[in-house]
C-alpha positions as CSV (number, residue, x, y, z in Angstrom):
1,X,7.6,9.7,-11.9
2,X,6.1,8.0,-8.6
3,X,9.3,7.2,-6.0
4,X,9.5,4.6,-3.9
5,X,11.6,4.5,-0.6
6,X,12.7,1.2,0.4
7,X,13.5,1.7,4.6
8,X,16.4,-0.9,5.4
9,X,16.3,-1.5,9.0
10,X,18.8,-3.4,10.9
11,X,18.7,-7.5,10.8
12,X,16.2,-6.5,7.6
13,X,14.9,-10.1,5.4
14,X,17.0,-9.7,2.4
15,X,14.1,-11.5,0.7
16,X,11.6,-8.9,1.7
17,X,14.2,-6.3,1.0
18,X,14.6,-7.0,-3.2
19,X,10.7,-7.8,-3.5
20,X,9.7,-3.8,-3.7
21,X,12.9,-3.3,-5.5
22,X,12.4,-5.5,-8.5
23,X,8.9,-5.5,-8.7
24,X,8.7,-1.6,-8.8
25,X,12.1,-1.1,-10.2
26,X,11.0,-3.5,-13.4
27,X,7.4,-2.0,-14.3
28,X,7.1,0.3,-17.8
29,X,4.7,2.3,-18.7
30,X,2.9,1.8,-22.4
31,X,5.2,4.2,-23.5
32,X,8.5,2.1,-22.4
33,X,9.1,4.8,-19.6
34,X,10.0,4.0,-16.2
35,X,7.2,3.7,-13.5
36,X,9.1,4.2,-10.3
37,X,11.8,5.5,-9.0
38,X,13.2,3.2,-6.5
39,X,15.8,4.5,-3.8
40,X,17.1,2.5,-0.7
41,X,17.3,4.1,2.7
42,X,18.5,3.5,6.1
43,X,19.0,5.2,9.5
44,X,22.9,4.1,10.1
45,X,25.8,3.6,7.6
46,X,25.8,0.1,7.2
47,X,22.7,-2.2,7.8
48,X,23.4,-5.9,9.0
49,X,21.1,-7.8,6.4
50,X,22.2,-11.5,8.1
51,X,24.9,-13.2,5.4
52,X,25.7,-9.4,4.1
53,X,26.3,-5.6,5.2
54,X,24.6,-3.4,3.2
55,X,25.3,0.1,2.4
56,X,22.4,2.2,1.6
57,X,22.9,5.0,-0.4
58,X,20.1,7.2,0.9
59,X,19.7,8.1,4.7
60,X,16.5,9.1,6.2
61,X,16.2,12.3,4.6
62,X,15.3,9.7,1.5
63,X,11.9,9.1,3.2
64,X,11.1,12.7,2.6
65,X,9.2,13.8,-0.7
66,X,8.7,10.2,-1.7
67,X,5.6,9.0,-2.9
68,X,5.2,5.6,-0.9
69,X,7.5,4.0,1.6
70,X,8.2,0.7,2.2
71,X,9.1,-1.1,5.6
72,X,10.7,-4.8,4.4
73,X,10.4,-7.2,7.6
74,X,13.2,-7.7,9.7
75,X,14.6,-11.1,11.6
76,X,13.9,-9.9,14.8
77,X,10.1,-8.0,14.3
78,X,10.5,-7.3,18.1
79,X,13.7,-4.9,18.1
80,X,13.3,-1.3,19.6
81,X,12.7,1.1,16.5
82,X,15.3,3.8,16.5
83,X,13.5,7.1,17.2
84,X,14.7,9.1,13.9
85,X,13.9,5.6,12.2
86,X,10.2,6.4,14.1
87,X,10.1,10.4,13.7
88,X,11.1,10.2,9.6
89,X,7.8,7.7,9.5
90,X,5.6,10.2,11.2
91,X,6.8,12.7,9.3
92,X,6.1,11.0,6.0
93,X,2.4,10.1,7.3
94,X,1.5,13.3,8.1
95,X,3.0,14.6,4.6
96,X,0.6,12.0,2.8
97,X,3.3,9.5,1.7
98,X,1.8,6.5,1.5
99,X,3.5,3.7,3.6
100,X,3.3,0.0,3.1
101,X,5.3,-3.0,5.2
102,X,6.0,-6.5,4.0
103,X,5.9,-9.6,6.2
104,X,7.3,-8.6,10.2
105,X,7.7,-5.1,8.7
106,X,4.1,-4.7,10.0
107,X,6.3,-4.2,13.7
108,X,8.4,-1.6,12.9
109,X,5.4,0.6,11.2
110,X,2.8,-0.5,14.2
111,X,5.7,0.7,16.6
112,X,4.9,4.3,15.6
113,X,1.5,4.3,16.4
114,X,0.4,4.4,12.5
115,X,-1.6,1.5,12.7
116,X,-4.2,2.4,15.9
117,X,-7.6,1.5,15.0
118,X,-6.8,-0.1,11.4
119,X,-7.3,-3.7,10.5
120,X,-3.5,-5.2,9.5
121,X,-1.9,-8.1,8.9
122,X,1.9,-10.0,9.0
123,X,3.0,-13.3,8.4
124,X,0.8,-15.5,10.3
125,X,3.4,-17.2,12.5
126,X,3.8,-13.5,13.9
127,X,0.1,-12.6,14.2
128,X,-0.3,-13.5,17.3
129,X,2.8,-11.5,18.3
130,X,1.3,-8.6,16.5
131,X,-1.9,-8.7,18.3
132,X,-0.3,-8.7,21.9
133,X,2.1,-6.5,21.6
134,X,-0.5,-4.1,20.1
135,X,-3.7,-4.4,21.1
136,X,-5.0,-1.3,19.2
137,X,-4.2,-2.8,16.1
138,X,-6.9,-5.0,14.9
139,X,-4.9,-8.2,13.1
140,X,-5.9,-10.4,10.6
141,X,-4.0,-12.7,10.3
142,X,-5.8,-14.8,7.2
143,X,-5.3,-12.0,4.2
144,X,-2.2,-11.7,2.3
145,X,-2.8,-7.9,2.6
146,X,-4.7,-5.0,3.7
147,X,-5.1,-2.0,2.4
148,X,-6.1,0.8,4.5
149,X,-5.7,3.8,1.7
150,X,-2.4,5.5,2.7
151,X,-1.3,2.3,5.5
152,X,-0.9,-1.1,3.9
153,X,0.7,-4.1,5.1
154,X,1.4,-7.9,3.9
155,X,1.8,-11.3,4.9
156,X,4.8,-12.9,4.7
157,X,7.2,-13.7,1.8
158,X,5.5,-13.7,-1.8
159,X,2.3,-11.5,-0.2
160,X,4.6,-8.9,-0.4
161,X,5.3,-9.3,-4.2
162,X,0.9,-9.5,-4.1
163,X,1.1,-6.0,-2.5
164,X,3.1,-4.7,-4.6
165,X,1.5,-5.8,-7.4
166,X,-1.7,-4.5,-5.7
167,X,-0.1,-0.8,-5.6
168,X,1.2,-0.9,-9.0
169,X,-2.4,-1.5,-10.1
170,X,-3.6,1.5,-8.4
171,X,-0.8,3.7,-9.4
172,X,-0.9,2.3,-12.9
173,X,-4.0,0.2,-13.9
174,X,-4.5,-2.9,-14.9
175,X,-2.9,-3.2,-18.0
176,X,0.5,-2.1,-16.2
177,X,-0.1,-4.4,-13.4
178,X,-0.1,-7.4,-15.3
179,X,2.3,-6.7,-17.4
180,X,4.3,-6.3,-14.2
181,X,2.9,-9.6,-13.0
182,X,4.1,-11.7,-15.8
183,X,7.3,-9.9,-15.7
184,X,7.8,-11.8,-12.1
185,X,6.2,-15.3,-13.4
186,X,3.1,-14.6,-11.4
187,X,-0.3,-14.2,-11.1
188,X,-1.8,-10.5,-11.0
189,X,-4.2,-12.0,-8.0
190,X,-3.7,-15.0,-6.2
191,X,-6.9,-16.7,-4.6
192,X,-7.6,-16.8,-1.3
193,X,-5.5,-15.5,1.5
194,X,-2.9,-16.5,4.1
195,X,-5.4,-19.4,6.0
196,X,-4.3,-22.2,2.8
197,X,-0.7,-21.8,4.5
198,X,-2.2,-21.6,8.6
199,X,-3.8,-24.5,8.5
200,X,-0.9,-26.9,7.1
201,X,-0.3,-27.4,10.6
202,X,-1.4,-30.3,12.3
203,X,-4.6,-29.8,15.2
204,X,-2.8,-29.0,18.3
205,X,-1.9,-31.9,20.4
206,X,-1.2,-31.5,24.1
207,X,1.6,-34.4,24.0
208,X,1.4,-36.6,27.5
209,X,-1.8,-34.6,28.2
210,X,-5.1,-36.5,29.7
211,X,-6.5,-35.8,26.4
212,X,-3.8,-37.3,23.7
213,X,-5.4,-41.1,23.5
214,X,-8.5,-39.0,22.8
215,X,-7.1,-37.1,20.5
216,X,-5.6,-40.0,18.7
217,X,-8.7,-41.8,18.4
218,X,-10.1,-39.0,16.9
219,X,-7.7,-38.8,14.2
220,X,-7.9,-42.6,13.2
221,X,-11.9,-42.2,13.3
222,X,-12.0,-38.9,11.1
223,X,-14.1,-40.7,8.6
224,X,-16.9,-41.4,11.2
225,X,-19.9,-39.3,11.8
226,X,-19.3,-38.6,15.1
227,X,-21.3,-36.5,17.3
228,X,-20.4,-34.8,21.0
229,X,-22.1,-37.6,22.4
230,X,-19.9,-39.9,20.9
231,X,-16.9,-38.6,21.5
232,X,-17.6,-38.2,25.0
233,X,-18.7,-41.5,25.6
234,X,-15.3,-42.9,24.0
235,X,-13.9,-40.5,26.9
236,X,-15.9,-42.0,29.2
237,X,-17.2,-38.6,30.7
238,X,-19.6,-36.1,30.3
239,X,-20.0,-33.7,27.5
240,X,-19.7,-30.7,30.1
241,X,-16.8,-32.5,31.1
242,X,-15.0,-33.2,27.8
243,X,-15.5,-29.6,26.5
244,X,-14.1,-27.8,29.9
245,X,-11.2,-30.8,29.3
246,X,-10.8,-29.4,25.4
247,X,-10.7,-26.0,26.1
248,X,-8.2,-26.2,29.0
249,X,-5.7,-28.3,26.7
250,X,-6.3,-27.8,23.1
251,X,-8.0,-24.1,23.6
252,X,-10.8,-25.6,21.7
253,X,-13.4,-27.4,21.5
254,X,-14.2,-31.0,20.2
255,X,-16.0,-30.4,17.0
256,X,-13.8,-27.4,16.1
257,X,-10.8,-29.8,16.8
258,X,-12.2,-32.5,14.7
259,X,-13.7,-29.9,12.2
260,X,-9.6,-28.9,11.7
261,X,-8.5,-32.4,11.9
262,X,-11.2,-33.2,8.6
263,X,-9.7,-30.6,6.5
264,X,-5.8,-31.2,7.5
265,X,-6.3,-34.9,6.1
266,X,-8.4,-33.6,3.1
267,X,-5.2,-31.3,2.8
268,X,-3.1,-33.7,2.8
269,X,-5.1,-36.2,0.4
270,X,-5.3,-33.3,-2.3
271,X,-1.9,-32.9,-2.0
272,X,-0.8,-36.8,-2.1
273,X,-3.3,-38.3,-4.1
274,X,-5.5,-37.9,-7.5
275,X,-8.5,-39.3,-5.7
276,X,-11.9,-37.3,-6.4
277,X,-13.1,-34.3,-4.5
278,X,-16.1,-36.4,-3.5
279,X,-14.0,-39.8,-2.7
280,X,-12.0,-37.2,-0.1
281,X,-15.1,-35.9,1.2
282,X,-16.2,-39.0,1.9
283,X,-12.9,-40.0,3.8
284,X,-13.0,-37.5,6.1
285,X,-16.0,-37.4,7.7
286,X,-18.4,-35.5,5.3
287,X,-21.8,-36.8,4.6
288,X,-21.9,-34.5,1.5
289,X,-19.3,-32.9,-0.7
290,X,-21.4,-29.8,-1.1
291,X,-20.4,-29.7,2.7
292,X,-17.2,-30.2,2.2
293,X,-16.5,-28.1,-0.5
294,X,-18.0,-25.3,1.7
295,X,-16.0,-26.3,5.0
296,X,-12.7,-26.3,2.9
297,X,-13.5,-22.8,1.6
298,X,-14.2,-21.7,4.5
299,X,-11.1,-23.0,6.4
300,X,-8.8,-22.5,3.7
301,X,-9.9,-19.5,1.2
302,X,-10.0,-21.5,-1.4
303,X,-11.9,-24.2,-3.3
304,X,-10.4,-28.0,-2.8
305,X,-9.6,-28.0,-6.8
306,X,-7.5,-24.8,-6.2
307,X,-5.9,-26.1,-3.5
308,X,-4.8,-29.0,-5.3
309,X,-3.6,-27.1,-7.9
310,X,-1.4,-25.1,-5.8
311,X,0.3,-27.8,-3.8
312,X,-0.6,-31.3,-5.4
């Protein structure tokens, strides 16, 4: 039977924390049997999961002779990892245990030099984080998760539940898989990645900034076919001038800005309203749906019909 090792580390997301354990702890083989063994570990006696203490009942030592270990995120992705915590994930690399983190558990595992040279994600508020505080890892921030063979790591929240999911698969097949899926009311694969969540945010807007009447002009003129020239003109300098401006407060540049502006109103009109794909297309600035359709998908990971489907 494949074990699982579930690492609880202090301040760990309780959320993050049951995700491996149901989703591995619930999948059957064909024959009814168990797939997993699923222990909980941690470093210390007691481990401060936020509105409980939890008492693990495996130490460290747990880590050892499993088959894949998971690192759930934790509330603070920026805490010093405790060097046994560091040593006993080494020490399970090196013995081929495969080693997967969900959400900010992507710190922790980076913290022991696992990740070097590999492509990983996190939950994209932290991917930024991730990225300065280690510049050897190479982040993507708009996956739900990477798999690098014997180093995985996930987004935040439900990507974990997709990762998990995603090792079942490979541990079990398909058939297994899905049967684990509907178990959790899910889909086996979800389309597109993190960048349908990223981009919920609005364009950034330098409040009291030389550049917000600009800015706001922009947004009430989205359905326009605007040009540089244009927009420059409306800002009454050059387009030199307008792009070192853009740069310097939005860390952009106009058409990218506006580009992002288009598809947060065509987010929001998918979400809001039943009107047509090509309607929307249309009141956002697109001469073409065939355009727009392919700058959503782009932008997003997903088709505009998806999207609405997932959030209308």
């Amino acid at each position: 039977m494949h074990t699982v090792a579930v690492l609880a580390l202090d301040q760990v997301i309780p959320f993050d924390l049951s995700t491996p354990l149901e989703a591995f702890g619930r999948t059957r083989l064909p024959d009814g049997r168990s797939g997993y063994q699923v222990r909980v570990c941690a470093g210390t006696p007691e481990v401060d999961a936020g509105s409980f203490m939890l008492k693990a009942p495996w130490g460290l030592d747990g880590l050892a002779g499993a088959d894949t270990v998971i690192v759930p995120g934790t509330a603070d992705p920026t805490a010093p990892l405790p060097p046994a915590v560091r040593d006993a994930l080494r020490a399970a690399a090196a013995d081929g245990t495969r080693i997967a983190s969900i959400c900010s558990g992507t710190f922790p595992l980076a913290a022991t030099g696992l990740l070097d040279g590999l492509r990983a994600t996190t939950h994209w508020v932290a991917a930024d984080l991730l990225a300065e505080l280690y510049p050897a890892i190479e982040v993507d921030p708009a996956v739900l998760y990477v798999d690098n063979g014997a180093l995985l790591t996930s987004a935040g929240a439900a990507a974990g539940l997709d990762l998990c999911l995603h090792m079942i698969r490979r541990d079990y097949g398909s058939a297994v898989a899905a049967d684990a899926a509907r178990l959790s009311v899910v889909p086996l694969e979800r389309q597109g990645g993190q960048a349908q969540f990223i981009v919920n945010d609005r364009p950034p807007t330098p409040r009291g900034a030389a550049l917000e009447p600009l800015l706001v002009w922009l947004r009430e003129n989205l359905a326009r076919d605007l040009t540089l020239a244009d927009i420059a003109a409306h800002a009454g300098t050059s387009t030199r001038t307008l792009i070192r401006h853009f740069r310097e407060q939005t860390g952009t540049t106009p058409l990218q800005w506006l580009h992002r502006a288009r598809i947060r109103q065509a987010q929001h009109l998918l979400e809001t309203t039943g009107h047509p794909v090509e309607r929307i297309a249309t009141q956002v600035g697109f001469a073409s749906p065939t355009t727009f359709r392919d700058r959503f998908r782009r932008t997003t990971g997903v088709s505009p019909q998806a999207y609405r489907r997932s959030f209308s």
